[in-house]
C-alpha positions as CSV (number, residue, x, y, z in Angstrom):
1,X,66.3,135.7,131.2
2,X,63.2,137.3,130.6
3,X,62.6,140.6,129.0
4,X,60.7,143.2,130.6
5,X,58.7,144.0,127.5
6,X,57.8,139.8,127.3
7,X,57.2,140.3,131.2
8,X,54.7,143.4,130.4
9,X,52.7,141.4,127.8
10,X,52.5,137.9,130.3
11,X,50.9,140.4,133.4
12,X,48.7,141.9,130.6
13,X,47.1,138.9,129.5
14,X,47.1,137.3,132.8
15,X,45.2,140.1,134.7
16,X,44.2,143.1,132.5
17,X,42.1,144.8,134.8
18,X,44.6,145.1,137.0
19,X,46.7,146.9,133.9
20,X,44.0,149.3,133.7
21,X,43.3,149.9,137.1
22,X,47.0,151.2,136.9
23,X,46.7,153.4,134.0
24,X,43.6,155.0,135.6
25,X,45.0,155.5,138.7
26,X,48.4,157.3,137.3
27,X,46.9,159.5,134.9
28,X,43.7,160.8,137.4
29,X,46.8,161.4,139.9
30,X,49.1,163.1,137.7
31,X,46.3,165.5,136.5
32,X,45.1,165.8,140.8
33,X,49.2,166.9,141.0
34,X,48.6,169.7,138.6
35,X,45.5,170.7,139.9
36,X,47.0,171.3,143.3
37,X,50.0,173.1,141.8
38,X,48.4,175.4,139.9
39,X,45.2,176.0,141.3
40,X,43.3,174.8,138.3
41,X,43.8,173.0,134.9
42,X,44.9,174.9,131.6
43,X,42.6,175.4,128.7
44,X,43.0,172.7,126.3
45,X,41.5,173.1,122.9
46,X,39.2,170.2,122.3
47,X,37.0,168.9,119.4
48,X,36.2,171.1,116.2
49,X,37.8,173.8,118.0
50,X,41.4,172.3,117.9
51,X,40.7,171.8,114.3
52,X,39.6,175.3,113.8
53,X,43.1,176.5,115.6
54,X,45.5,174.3,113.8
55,X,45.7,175.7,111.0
56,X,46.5,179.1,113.1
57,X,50.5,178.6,113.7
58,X,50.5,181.9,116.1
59,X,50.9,181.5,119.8
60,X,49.1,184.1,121.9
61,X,49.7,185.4,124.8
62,X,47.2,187.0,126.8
63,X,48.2,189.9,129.7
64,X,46.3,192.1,132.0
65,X,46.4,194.9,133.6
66,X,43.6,194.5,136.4
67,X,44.8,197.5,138.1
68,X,44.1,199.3,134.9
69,X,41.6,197.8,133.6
70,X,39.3,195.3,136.8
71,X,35.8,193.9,136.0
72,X,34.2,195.6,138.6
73,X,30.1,195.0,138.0
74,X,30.9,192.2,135.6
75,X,31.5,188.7,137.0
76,X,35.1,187.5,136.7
77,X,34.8,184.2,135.3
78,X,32.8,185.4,132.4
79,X,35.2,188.2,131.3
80,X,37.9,185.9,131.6
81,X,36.3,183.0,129.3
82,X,35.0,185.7,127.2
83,X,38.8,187.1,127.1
84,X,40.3,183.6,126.3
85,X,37.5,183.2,123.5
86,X,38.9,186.3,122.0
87,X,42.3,186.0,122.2
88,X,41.9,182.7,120.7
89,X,40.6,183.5,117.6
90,X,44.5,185.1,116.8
91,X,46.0,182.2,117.2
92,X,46.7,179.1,119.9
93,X,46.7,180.4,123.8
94,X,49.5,179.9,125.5
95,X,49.9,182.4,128.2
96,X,47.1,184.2,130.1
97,X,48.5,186.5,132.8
98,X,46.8,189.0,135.6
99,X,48.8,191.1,137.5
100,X,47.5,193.5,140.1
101,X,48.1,194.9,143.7
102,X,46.6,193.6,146.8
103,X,44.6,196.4,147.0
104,X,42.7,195.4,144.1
105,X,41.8,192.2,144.9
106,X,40.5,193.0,148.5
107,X,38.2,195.9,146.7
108,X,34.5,195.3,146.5
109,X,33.6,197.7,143.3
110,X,29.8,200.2,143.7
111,X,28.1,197.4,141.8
112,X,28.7,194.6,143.3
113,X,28.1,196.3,147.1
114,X,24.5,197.8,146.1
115,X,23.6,193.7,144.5
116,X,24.8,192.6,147.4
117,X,22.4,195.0,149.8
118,X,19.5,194.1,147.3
119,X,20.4,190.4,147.4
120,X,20.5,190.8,151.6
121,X,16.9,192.2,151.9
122,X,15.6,189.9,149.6
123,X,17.0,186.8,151.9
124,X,15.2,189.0,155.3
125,X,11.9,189.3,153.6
126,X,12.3,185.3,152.6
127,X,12.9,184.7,156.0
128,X,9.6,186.8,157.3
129,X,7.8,184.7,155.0
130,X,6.8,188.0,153.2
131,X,7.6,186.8,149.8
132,X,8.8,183.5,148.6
133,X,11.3,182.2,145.7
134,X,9.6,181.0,142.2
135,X,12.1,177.9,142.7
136,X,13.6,176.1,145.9
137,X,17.5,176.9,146.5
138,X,19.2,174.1,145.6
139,X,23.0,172.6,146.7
140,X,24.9,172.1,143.9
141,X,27.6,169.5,145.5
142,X,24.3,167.0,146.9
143,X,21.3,168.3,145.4
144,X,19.1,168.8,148.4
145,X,16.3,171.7,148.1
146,X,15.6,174.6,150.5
147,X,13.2,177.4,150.6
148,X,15.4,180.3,152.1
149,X,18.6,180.8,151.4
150,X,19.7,181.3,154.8
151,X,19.1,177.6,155.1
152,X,21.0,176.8,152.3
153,X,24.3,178.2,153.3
154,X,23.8,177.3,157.0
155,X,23.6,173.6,155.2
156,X,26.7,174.6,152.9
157,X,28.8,175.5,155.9
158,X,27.8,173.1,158.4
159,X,28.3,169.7,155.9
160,X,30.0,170.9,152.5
161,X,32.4,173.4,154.0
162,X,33.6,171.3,157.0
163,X,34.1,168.4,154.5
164,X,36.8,170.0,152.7
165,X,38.8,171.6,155.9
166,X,38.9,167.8,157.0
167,X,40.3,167.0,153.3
168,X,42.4,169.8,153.0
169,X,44.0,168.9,156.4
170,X,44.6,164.9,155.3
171,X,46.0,166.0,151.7
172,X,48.6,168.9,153.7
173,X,49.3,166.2,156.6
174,X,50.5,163.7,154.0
175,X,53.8,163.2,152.3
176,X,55.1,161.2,149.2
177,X,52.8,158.8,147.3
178,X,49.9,159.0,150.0
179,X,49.7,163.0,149.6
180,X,49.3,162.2,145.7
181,X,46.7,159.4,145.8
182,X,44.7,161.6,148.1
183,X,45.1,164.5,145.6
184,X,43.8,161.7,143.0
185,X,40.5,160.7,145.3
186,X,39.4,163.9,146.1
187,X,39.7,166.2,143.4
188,X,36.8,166.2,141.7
189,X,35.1,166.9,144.8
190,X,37.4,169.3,145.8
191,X,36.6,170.9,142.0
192,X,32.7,170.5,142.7
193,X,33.0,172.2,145.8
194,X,34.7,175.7,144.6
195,X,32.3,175.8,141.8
196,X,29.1,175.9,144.4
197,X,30.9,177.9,146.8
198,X,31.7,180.8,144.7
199,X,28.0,180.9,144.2
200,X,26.5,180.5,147.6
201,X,29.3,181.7,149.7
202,X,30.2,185.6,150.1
203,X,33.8,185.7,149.7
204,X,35.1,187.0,153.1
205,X,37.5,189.5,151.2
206,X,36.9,191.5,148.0
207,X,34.6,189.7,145.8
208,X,36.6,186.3,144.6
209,X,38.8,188.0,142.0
210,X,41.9,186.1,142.4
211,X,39.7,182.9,142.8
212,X,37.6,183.5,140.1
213,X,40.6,184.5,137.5
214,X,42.6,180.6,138.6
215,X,39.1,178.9,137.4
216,X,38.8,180.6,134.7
217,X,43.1,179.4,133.4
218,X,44.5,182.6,134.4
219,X,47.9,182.7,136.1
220,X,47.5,185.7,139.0
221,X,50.1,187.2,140.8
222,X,50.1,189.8,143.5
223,X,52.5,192.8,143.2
224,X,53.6,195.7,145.8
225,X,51.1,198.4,146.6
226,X,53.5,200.6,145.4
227,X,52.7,203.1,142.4
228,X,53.2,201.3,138.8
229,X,54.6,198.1,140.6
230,X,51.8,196.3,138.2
231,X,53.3,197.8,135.3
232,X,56.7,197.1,135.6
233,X,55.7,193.7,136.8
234,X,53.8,193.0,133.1
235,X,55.8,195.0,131.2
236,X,59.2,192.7,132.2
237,X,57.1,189.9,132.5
238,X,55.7,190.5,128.3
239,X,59.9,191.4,127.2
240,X,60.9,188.2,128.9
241,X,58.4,186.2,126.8
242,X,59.3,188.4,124.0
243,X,63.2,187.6,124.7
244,X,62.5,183.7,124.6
245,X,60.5,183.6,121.7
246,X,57.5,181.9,123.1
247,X,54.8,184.0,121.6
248,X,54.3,186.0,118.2
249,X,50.9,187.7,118.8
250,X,50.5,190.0,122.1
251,X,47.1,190.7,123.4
252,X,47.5,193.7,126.5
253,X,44.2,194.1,128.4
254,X,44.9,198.1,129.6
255,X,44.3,201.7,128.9
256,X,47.6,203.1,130.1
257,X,49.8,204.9,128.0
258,X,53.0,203.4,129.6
259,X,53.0,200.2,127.7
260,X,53.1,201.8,124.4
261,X,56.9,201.3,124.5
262,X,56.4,197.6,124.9
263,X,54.3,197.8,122.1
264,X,56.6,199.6,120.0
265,X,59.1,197.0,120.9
266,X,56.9,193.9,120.3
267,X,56.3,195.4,116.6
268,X,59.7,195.8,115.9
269,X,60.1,192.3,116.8
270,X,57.5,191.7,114.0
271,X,54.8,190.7,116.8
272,X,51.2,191.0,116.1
273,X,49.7,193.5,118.7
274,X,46.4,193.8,119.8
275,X,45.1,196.2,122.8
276,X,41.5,195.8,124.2
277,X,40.3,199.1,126.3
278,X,37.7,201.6,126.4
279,X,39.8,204.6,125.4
280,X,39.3,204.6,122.2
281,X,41.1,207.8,120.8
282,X,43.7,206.5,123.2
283,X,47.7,206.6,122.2
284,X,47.9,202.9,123.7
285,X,45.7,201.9,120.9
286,X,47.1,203.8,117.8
287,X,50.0,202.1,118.3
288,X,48.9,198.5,118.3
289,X,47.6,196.4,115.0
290,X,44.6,196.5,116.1
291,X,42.1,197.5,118.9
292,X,38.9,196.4,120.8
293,X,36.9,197.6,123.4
294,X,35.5,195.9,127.0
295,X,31.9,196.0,124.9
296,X,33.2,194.5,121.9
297,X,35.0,191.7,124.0
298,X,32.0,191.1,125.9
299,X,29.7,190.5,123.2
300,X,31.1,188.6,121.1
301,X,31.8,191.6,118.4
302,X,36.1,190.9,118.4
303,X,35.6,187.1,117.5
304,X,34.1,187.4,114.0
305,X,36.2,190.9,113.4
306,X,39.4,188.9,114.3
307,X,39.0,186.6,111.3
308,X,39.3,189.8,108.8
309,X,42.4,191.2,111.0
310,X,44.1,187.7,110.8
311,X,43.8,187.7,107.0
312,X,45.0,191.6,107.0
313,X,48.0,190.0,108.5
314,X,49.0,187.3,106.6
315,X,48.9,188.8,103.6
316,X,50.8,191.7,105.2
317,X,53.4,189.0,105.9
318,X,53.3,187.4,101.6
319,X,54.1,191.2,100.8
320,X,56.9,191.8,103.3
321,X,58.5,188.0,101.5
322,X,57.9,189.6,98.4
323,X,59.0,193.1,98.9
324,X,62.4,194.0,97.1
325,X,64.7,196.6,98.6
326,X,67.9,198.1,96.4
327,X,71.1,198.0,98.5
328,X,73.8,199.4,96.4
329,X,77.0,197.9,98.3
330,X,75.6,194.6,98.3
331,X,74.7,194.5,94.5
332,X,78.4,195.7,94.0
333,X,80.0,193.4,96.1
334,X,77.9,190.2,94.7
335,X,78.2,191.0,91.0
336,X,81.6,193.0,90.8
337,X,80.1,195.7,88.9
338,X,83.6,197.6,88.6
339,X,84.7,194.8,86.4
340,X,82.0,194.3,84.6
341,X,82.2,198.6,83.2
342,X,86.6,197.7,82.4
343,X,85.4,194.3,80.1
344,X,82.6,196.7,78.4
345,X,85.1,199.6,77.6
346,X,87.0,196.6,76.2
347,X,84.5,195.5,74.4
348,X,83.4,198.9,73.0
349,X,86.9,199.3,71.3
350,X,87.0,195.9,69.6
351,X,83.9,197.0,68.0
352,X,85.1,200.1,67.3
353,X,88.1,198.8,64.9
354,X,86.5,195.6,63.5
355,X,83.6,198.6,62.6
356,X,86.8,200.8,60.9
357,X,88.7,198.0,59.1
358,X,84.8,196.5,57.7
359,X,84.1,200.4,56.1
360,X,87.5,200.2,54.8
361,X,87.2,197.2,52.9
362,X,83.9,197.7,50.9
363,X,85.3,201.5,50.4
364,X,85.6,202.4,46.7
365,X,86.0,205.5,44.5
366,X,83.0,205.7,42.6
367,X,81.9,209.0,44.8
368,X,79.8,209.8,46.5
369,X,76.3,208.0,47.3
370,X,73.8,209.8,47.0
371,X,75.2,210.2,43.3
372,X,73.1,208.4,40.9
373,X,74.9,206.7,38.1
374,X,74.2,207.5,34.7
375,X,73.1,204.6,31.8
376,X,76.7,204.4,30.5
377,X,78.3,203.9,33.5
378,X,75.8,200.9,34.5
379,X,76.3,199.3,31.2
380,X,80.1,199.4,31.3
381,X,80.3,198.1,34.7
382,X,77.9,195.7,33.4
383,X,79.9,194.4,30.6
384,X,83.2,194.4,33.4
385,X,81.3,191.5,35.0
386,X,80.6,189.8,32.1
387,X,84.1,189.5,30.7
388,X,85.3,189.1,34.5
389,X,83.3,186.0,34.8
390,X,84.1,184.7,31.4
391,X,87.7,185.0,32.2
392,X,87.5,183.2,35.6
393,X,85.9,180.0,33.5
């Protein structure tokens, strides 16, 4: 009978390549599987910076408010990498969470309307021939140049985007281990083509904030329109982590004063908390360890002041080991103090008699001390101890 581990090594030697094919295969699936779960990959910490974070034993986690506190003129991918960056430097990510209304992410903010209105003249007087681009418009998924952008997304939609409906529809027609090899083949191009859409395509509604967030690691969810359904949302979802232990350092991304009761409950669970807001006189952010705002985040001012507030807080932590707190029942239970007063009062009067009977022994009548003895006296008693010694031999 032959072992499977003997029949592993004979198919090894015999064809390798076909051993490796294999691993290839199962591995590029497995990561296309969580790709198409979760939108997009996790954040893994790679290279000098997974050496920089090991020695870092806090897990972060990372939750925003975007009803509170949205990008609006800034892009959404690069507050959310610059977010990460920052939250990072407390400790090892583990959880970055968005929560916001529907509302939110169907609203185009001022800034990003009047860009776009520039952006749409620009492309008409292109088109006239009135002015022309310093460089050709090129397609980031095949490379080709144009000289208008028109051009460039009629190309997009008519080849790119009609590419990925007809892989979209094979992947959701499939089932079992076809529907994961296809997942396998086409996700990088699947990845490729989100990245070049979300710069040449107009998002049809809002401006790609729920899109942009899933790129960037984020884990987005969509509440109620209803007033504070956000808030309670993040505030159960932040106790439930709390509850299960899974983080020790809390990073909130809001200016509202209702989660300063989670706050005051993740310090009592001896949590480091961190708020990042523009209020900067605000309640929210008296409460917390420590405080940033959007401007500091953005650039790149919380990183290197993070290293100072991560030493404040380990050696907070030595003197909290080292502090020593009196607790009078507890001394009294572990050493018995009552007995130890009855054996010193016992004590006390042994010493007290052996003290008496000593005195009484070396007592004599010659009178008082402090009166001197004349030169007769001292020879007499002299000449006593002479003869007394004389006698004895």
């Amino acid at each position: 009978m032959v072992s499977y581990t003997s029949y592993f090594i004979y198919r090894r030697a015999e064809n390798p390549l076909q051993i490796l094919k294999f691993r290839s295969i199962f591995f590029f699936s497995l990561e296309a599987t969580c790709w198409q779960t979760y939108g997009t990959l996790r954040h893994c910490h790679s290279g000098s910076e997974r050496g920089k974070n090991q020695k870092l034993t806090n897990r972060v986690g990372l939750f925003w408010d975007l009803d509170n506190k949205p990008p609006n003129s800034i892009p959404p991918y690069e507050v959310a990498n610059k977010l990460r960056i920052a939250a990072s430097s407390f400790g090892v990510v583990r959880y970055m969470v968005a929560y916001a209304n529907s509302h939110t992410f169907s609203h185009v903010p001022q800034g990003v309307r009047e860009s776009r209105k520039e952006k749409e003249l620009l492309y008409r007087l292109e088109n006239k021939g009135v002015i022309k681009p310093n460089q050709p418009y090129r397609c980031k998924v095949c490379g080709r140049k144009f000289y208008t952008n028109d051009k460039l997304v009629n190309h997009f939609k008519q080849l790119h985007e009609s590419e990925h409906t007809k892989r979209m529809n094979q992947i959701k027609s499939a089932r079992g281990s076809r529907r994961v090899k296809l997942v396998a083949k086409y996700s990088m191009k699947m990845e490729k083509y989100k990245k070049a859409a979300s710069d040449i395509l107009t998002p049809k509604v809002g401006y790609g904030l729920a899109d942009e967030l899933k790129r960037a690691g984020f884990w987005v969810r969509t509440v109620s329109d209803k007033p504070q359904a956000a808030d309670q949302a993040l505030q159960s979802h932040i106790v439930d982590i709390m509850d299960h232990r899974r983080v020790e350092c809390v990073v909130l991304v809001s200016d509202d004063s209702d989660f300063v009761d989670v706050i005051n409950e993740a310090k009592m669970r001896c949590l480091k908390t961190v708020v990042i807001g523009d209020i900067d006189e605000g309640f929210l952010k008296r409460t917390a360890d420590t405080a940033f705002s959007w401007e500091e985040i953005l650039m790149g001012k919380a990183k290197k002041q993070a290293v100072s507030v991560v030493k404040n807080w380990k050696d907070r932590d030595i003197l909290k080991k080292l502090e020593w707190t009196y607790n009078p029942d507890e001394d009294k239970s572990n050493f018995n103090l009552d007995d130890t007063v009855t054996e010193a009062s016992e004590d006390d009067n042994i010493e007290d008699t052996t003290c008496d009977e000593v005195d009484d022994a070396y007592k004599d009548d010659r009178g008082s001390w402090w009166e001197l003895d004349s030169d007769d006296d001292a020879t007499t008693r002299q000449s006593g101890k002479l003869s007394g010694l004389s006698v004895n031999r």
